[in-house]
N, C-alpha and C positions, 0 to 999 in steps of 0.2 A: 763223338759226343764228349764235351768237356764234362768236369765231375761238377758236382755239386758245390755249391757255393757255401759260404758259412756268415751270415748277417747277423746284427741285430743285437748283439753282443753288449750290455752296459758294463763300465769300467767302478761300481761302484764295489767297494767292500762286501759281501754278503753277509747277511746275521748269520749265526750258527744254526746249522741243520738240527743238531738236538734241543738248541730250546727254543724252537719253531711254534708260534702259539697264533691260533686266528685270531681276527683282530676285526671291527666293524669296517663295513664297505662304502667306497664313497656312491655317490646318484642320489639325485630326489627322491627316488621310488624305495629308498631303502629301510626299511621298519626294523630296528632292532628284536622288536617284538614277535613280528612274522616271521624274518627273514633272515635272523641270524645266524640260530642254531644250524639251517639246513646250508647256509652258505658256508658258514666255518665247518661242518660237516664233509662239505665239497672238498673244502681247501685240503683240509688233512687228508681227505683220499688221492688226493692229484698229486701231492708232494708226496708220501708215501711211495708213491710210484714212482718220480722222479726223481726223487733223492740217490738213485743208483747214477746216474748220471749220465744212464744210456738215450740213446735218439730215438724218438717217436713222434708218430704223425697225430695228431686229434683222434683220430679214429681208435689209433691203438690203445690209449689212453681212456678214453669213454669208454671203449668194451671192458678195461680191466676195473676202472670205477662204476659204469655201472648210471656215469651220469652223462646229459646230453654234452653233444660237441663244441656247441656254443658255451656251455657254461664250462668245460672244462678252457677252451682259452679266454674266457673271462679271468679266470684264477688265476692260469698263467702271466696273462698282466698284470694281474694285483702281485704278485710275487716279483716282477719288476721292479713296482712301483714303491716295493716296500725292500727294495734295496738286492735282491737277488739278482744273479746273471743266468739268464736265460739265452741261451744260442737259439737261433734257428739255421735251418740247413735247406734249399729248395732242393728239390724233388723233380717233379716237373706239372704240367696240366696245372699251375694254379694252386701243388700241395707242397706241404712244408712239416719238417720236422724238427723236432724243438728237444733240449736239452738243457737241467739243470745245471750248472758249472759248479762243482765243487771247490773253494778256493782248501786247501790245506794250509 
């Protein structure tokens, strides 16, 4: 069996880990009102975790935050999207594991 693959990878700068601050979400459906507090709630528990820089799968990540699988790779996109590098690693069956890239 060959090893695991490593994808996914964006080449941009990342903001700094320490002044990491949530920030509103893009979609129609998004109410600053509703939907803020418990989303920028997500974020900072999903980046707390990943901020070590170790690999994990959704799974492992939602048991330690506590929040569904979906919404925690939601977040992991929004942390692309807002300049971080996010690795993924296949696995196999379809699963994939994902890590923060800490630039130094």
């Amino acid at each position: 069996m060959s090893p695991p693959s490593v994808r996914g990878s964006i080449a941009a700068q990342a903001p700094d880990l320490f002044t990491f601050q949530p920030k509103d979400f893009p979609g129609d459906t998004f109410d600053r009102h509703r939907d803020g507090a418990r989303l920028a709630a997500q974020e900072q528990r999903v980046m707390s975790i990943m901020q070590d820089g170790a690999w994990r799968g959704l799974r492992d990540i939602a048991i330690l935050t506590g929040d569904p699988e979906a919404s925690v790779s939601a977040r992991i996109r929004g942390f692309r999207g807002r300049g971080y590098e996010v690795d993924r690693k296949y696995i196999s069956r379809g699963l994939w594991h994902y890590r923060l890239r800490i630039i130094t």
